[in-house]
MDAnalysis code that builds the backbone (N, CA, C; Angstrom):
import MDAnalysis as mda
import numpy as np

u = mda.Universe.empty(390, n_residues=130, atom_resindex=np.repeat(np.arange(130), 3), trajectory=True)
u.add_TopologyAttr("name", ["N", "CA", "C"] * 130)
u.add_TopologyAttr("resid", np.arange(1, 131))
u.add_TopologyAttr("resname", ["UNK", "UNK", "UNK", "UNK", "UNK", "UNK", "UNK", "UNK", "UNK", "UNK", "UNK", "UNK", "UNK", "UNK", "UNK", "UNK", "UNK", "UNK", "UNK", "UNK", "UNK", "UNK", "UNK", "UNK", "UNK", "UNK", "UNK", "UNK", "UNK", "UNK", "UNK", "UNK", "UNK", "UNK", "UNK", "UNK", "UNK", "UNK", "UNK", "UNK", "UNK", "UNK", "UNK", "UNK", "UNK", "UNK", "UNK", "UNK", "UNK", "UNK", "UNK", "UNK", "UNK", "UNK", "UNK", "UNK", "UNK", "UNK", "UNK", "UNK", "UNK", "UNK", "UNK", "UNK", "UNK", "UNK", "UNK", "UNK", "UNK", "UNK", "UNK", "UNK", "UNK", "UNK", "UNK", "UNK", "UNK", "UNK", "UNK", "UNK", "UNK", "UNK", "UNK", "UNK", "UNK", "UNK", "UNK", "UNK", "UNK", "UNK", "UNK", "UNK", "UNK", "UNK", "UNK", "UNK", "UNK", "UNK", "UNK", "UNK", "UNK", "UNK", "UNK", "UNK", "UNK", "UNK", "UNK", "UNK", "UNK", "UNK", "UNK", "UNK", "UNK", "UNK", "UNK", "UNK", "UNK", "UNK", "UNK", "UNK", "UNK", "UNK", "UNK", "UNK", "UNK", "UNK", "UNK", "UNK", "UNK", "UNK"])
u.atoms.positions = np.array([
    [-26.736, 27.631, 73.245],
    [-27.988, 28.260, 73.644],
    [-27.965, 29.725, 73.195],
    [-29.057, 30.447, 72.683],
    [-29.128, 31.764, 72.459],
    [-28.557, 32.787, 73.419],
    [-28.395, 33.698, 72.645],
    [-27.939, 34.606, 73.868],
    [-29.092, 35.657, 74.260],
    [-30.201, 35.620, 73.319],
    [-31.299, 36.821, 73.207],
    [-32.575, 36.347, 73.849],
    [-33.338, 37.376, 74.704],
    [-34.704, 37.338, 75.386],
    [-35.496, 35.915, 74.406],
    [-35.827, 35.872, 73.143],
    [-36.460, 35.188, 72.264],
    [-36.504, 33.793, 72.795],
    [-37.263, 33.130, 73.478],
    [-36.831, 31.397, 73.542],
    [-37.514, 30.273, 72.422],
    [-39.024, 31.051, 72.484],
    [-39.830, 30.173, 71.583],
    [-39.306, 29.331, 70.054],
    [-38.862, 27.912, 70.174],
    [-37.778, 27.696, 69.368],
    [-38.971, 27.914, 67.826],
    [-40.505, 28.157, 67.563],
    [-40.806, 28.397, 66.752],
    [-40.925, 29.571, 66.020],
    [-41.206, 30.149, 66.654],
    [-40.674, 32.117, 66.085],
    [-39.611, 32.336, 66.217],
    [-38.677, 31.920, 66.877],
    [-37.617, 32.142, 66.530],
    [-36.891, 31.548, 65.298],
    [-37.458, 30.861, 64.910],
    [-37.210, 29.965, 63.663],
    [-37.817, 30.871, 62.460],
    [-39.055, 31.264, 62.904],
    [-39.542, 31.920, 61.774],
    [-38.798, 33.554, 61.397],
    [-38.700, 33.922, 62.258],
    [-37.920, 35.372, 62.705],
    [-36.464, 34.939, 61.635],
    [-35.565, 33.951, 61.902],
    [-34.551, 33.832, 61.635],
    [-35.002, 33.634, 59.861],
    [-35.817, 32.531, 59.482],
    [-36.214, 32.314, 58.142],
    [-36.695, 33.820, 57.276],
    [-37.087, 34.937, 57.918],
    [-37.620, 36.228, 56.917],
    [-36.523, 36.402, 56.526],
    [-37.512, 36.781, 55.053],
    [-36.648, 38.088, 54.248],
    [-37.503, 38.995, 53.999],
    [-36.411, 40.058, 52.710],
    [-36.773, 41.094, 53.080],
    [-38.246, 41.320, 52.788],
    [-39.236, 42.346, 52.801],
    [-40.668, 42.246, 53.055],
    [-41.297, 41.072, 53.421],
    [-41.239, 39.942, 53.974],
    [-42.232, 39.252, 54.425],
    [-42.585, 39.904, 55.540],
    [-44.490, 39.050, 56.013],
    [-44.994, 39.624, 56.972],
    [-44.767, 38.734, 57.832],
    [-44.901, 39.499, 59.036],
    [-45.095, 38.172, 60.786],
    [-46.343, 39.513, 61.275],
    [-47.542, 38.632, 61.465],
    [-48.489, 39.106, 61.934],
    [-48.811, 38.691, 63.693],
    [-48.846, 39.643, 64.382],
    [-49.133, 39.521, 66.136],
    [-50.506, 39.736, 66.176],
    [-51.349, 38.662, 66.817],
    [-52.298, 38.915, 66.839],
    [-53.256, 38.587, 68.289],
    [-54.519, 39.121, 68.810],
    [-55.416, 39.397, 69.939],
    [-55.787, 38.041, 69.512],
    [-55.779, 37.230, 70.895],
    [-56.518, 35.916, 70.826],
    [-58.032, 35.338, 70.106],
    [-58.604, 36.296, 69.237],
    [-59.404, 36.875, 68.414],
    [-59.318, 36.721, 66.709],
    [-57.939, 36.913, 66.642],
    [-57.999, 37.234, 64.767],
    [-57.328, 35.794, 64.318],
    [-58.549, 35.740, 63.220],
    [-58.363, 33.968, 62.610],
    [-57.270, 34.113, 61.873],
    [-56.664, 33.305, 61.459],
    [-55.830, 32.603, 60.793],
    [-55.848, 32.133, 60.144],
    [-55.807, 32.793, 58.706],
    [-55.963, 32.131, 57.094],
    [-55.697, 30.716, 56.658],
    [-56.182, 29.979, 56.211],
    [-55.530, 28.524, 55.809],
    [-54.142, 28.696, 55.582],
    [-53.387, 27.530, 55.596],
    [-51.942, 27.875, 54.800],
    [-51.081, 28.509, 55.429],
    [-51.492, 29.122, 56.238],
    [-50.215, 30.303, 56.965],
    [-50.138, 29.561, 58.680],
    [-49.118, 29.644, 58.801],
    [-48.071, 28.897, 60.047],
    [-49.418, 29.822, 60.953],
    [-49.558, 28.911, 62.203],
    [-49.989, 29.695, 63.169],
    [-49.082, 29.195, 64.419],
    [-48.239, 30.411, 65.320],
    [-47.394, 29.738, 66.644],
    [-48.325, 30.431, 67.567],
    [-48.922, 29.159, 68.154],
    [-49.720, 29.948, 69.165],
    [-49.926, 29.985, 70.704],
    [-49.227, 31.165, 71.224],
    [-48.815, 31.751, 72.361],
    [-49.593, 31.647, 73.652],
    [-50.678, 31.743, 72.799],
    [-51.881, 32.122, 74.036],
    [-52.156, 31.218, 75.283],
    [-51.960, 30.988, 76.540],
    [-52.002, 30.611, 77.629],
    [-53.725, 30.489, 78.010],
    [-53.929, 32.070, 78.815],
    [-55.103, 32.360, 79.497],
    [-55.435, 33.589, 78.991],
    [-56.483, 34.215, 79.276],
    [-56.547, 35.441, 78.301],
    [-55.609, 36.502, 78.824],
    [-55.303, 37.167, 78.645],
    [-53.850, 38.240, 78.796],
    [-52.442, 37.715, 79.084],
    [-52.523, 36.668, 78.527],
    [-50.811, 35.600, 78.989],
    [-50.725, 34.910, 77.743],
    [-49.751, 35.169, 76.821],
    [-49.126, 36.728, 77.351],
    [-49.641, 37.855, 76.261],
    [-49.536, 39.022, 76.568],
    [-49.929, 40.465, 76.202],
    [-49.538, 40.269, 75.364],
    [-50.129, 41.680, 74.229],
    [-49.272, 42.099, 73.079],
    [-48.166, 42.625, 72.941],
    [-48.115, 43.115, 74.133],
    [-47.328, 44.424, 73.981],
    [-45.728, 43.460, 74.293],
    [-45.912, 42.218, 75.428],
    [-44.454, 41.633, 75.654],
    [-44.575, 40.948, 73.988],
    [-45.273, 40.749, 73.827],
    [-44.254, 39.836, 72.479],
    [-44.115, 40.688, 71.661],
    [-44.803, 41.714, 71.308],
    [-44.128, 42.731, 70.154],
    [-43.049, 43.414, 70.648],
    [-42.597, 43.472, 71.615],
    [-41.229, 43.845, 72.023],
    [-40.323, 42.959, 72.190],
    [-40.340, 41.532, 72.096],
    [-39.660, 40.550, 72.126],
    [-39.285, 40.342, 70.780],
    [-40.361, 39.999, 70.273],
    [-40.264, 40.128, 68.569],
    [-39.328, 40.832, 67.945],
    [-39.505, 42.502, 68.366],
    [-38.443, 43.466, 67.695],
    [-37.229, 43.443, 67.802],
    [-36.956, 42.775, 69.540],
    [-35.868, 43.152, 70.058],
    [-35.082, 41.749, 68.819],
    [-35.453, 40.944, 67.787],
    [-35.109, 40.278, 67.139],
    [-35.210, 40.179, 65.506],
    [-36.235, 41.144, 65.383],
    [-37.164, 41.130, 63.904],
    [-36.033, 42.469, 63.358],
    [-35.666, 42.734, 62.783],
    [-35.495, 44.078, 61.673],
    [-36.523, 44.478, 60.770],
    [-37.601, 45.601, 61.184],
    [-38.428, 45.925, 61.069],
    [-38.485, 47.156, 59.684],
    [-38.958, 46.836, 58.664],
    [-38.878, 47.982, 57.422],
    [-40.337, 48.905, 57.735],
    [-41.558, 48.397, 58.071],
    [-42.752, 49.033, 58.463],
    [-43.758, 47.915, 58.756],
    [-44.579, 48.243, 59.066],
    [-46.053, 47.819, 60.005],
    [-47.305, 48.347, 59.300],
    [-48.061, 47.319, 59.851],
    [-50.036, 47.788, 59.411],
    [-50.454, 47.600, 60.470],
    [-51.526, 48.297, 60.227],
    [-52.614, 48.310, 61.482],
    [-53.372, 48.655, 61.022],
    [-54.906, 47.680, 61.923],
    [-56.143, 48.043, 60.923],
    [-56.215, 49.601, 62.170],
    [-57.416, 50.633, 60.631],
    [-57.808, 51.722, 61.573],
    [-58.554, 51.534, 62.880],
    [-59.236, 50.670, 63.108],
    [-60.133, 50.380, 63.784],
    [-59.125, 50.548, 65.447],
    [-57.866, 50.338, 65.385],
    [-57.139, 49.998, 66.600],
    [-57.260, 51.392, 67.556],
    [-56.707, 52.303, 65.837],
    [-56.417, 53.551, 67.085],
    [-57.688, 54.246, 67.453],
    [-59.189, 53.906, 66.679],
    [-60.679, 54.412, 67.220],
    [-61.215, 53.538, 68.565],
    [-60.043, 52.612, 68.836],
    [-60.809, 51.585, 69.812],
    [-59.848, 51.961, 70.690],
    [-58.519, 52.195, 70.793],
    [-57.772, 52.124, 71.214],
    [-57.187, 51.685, 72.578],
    [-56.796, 50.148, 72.557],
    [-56.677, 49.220, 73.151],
    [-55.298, 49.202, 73.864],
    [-55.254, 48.662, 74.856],
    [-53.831, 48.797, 75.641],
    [-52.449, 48.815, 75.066],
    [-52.573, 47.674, 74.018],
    [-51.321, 47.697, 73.138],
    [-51.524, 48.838, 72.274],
    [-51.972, 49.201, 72.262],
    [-51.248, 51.070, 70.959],
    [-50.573, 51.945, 71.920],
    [-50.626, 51.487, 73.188],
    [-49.146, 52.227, 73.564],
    [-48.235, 51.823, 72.976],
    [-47.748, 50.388, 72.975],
    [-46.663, 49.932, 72.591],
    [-46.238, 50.279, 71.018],
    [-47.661, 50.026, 70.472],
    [-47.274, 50.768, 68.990],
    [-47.021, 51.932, 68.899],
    [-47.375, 52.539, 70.163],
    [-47.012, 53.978, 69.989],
    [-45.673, 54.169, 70.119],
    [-44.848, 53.498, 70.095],
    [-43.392, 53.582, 70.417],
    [-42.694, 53.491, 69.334],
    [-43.280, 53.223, 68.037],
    [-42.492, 52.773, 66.568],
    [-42.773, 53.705, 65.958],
    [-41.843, 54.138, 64.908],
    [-41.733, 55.273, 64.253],
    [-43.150, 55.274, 63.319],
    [-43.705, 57.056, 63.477],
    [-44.757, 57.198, 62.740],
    [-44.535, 56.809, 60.981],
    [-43.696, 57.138, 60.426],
    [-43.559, 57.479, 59.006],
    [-43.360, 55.812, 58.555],
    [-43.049, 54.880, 59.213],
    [-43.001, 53.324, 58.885],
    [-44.695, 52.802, 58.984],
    [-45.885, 53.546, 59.121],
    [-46.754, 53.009, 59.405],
    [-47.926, 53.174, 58.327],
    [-48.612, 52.100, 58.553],
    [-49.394, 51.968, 57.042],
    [-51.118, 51.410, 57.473],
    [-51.999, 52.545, 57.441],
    [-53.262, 51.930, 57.795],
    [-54.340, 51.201, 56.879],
    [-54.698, 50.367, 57.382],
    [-55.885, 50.007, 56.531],
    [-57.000, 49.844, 57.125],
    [-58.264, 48.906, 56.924],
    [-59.570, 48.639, 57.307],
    [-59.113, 47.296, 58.145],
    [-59.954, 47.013, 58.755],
    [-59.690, 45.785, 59.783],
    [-59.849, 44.370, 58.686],
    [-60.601, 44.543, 57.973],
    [-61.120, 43.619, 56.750],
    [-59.952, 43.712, 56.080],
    [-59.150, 44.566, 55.315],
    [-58.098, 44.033, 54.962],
    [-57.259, 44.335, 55.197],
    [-57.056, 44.071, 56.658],
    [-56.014, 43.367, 57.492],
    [-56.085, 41.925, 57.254],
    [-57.054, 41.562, 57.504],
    [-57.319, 39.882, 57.765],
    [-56.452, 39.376, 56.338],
    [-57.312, 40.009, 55.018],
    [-56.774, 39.992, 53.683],
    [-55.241, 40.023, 53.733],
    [-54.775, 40.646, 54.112],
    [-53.366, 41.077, 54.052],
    [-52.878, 39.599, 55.186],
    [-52.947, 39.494, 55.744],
    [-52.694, 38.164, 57.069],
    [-52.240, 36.907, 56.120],
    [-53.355, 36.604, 54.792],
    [-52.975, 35.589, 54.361],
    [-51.620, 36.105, 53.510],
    [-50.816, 37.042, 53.334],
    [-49.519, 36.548, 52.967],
    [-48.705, 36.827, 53.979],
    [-48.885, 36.140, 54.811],
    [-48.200, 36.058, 56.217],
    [-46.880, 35.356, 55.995],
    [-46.089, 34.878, 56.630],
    [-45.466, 33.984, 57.058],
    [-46.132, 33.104, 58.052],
    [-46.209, 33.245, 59.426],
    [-47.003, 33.147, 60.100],
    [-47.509, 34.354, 61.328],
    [-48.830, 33.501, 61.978],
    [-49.484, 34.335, 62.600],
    [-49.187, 33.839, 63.987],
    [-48.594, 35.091, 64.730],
    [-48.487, 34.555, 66.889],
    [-49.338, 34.691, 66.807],
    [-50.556, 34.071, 67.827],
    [-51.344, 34.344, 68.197],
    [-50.995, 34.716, 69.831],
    [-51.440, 35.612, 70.509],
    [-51.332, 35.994, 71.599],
    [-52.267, 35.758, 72.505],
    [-52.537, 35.956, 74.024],
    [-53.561, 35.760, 75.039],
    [-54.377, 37.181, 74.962],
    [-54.019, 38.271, 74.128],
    [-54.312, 39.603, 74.450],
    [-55.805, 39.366, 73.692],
    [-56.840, 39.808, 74.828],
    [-58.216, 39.768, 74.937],
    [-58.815, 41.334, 74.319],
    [-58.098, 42.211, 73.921],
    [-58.324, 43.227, 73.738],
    [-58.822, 43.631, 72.252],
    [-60.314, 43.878, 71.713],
    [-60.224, 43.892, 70.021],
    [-59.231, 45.310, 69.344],
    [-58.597, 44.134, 68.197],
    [-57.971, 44.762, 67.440],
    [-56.608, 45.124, 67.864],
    [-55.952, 43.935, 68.348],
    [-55.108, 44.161, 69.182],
    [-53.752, 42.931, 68.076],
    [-53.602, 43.960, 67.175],
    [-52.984, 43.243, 65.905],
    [-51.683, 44.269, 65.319],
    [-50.883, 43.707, 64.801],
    [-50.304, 44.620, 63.846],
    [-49.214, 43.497, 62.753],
    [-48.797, 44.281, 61.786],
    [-48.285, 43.209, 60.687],
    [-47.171, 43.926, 60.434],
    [-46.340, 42.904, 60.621],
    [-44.580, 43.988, 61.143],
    [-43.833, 43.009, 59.438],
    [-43.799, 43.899, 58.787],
    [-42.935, 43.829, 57.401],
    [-41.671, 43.626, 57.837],
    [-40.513, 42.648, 57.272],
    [-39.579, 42.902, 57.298],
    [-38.582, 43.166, 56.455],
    [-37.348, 44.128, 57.399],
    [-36.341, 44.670, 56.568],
    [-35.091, 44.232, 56.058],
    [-34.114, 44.438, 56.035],
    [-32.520, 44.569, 56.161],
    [-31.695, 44.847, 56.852],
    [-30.847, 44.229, 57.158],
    [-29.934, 45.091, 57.982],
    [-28.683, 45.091, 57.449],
    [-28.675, 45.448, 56.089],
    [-27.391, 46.017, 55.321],
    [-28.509, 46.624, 54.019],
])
């Protein structure tokens, strides 16, 4: 059995399968999901569970090189950009909410989350850890 917070045996599968730059996109029970791209989807009831627990679950497993976020997040600014507010500024990369979505289809796959909040997304690149 694992030893780490992570249980979901499908992201954790996917988490374990990245390399380096692929995307894993977290997303508000809201943002579609391109054909073709894995969707594991989380979502319960609306806020079950949040963004903010699985993007910290995620990390506490992902090796993270940088992130997107559409602009739209931090003009709306929704409960989870605290949590983004916790990741280093200089790893961060903005775009338009439109291509975000664009960018989604070279996903790996997309969590979908219970988080009811718009624009409550981000696209966590991954790194190395050597």
């Amino acid at each position: 059995m694992k030893k780490t917070a992570l249980l979901n045996v499908a992201l954790s599968r996917t988490i374990a399968g990245l390399g380096h730059g692929d995307i894993l996109v977290i997303g508000d029970a809201g943002l579609p999901v391109p054909p073709g791209v894995e969707l594991i989807d989380l979502a319960l009831t609306p806020g079950i569970p949040d963004f903010a627990s699985v993007l910290r679950t995620v990390l506490s497993e992902m090796q993270l090189e940088r992130y997107v976020l559409a602009e739209e997040m931090l003009d709306v600014a929704p409960p989870a950009l605290a949590e983004v507010a916790k990741l280093p500024l200089d790893r961060r990369q903005l775009v338009s909410h439109d291509e975000f979505k664009v960018l989604s289809r070279q996903a790996k796959a997309v969590v979908r989350t219970g988080e009811c909040k718009p624009y409550s997304n981000i696209a966590l690149v991954a790194g190395v850890t050597f």
